[in-house]
N, C-alpha and C positions, 0 to 999 in steps of 0.2 A: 814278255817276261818282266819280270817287276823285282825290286830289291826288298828284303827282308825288315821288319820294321815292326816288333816289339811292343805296341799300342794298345793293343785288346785289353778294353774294360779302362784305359786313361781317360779322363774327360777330355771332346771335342771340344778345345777354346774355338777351333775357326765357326760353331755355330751361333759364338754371340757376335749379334748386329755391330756394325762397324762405328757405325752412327751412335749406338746405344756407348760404346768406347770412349769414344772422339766427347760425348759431354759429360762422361764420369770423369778424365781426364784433366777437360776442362774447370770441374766444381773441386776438383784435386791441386790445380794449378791456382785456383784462388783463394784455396786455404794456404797452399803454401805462403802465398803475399803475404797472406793477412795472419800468420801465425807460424810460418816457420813449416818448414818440408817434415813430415810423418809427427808433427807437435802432437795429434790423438793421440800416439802411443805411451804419450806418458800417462794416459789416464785420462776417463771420460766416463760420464753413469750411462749407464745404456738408456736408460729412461732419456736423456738429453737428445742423445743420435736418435732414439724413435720419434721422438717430438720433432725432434727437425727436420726429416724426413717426412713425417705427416704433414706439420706447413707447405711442403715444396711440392706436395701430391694437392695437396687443395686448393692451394694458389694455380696450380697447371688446372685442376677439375673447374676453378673455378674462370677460367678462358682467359690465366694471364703464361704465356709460355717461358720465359726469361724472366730471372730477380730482377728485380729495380737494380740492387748492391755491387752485382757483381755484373749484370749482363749475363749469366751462364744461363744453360736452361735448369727448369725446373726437377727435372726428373733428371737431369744429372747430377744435380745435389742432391736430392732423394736416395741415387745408386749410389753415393759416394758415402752419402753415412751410414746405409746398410751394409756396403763394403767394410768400413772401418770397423762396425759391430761383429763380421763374419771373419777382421783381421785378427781384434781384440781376444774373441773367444780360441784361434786358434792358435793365440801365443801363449793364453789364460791368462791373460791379465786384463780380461774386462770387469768394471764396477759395476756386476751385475745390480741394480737394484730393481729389477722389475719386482712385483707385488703378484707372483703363482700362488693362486689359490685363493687370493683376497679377495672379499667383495666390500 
């Protein structure tokens, strides 16, 4: 027998990696140092968080795992500014400035 539980159609958080957690956490806890706990929410361009996330994807592509700066990994910084983008949009107070449609 099993107890009743309301779930169907919530998103599964237990399917994200625990490991993939533990270094967005980590690249969350060095922004805190370095600028003050939730400071993005006063406002950031999105073009900035996509840029900085792309350094932290190429620097990891490019076979370095960990910042120099911070010691965190790379792709925990990565998840940590597309997080802040996916926070931004859903307070709507991101500085959208991407360039849709432009070439």
């Amino acid at each position: 027998m099993s107890g009743t539980k309301h779930d169907q159609g919530k998103p599964d958080l237990s399917l994200i990696p625990y490991p993939a957690l533990i270094h967005e956490a980590e690249a969350f806890m060095d922004g805190e140092r370095k600028y003050g706990r939730h400071n993005f929410r006063k406002g950031i361009q999105t073009s900035r968080l996509v840029a900085a996330a792309l350094r932290h994807v190429f620097a990891y592509s490019d076979g370095e795992t960990n910042a120099a700066d911070s010691g965190v990994h790379h792709l925990g910084h990565a998840r940590a500014c597309l997080a802040m983008i996916l926070q931004l949009e859903h307070d709507d107070t991101i500085a959208d400035d991407r360039h849709v449609g432009e070439v």
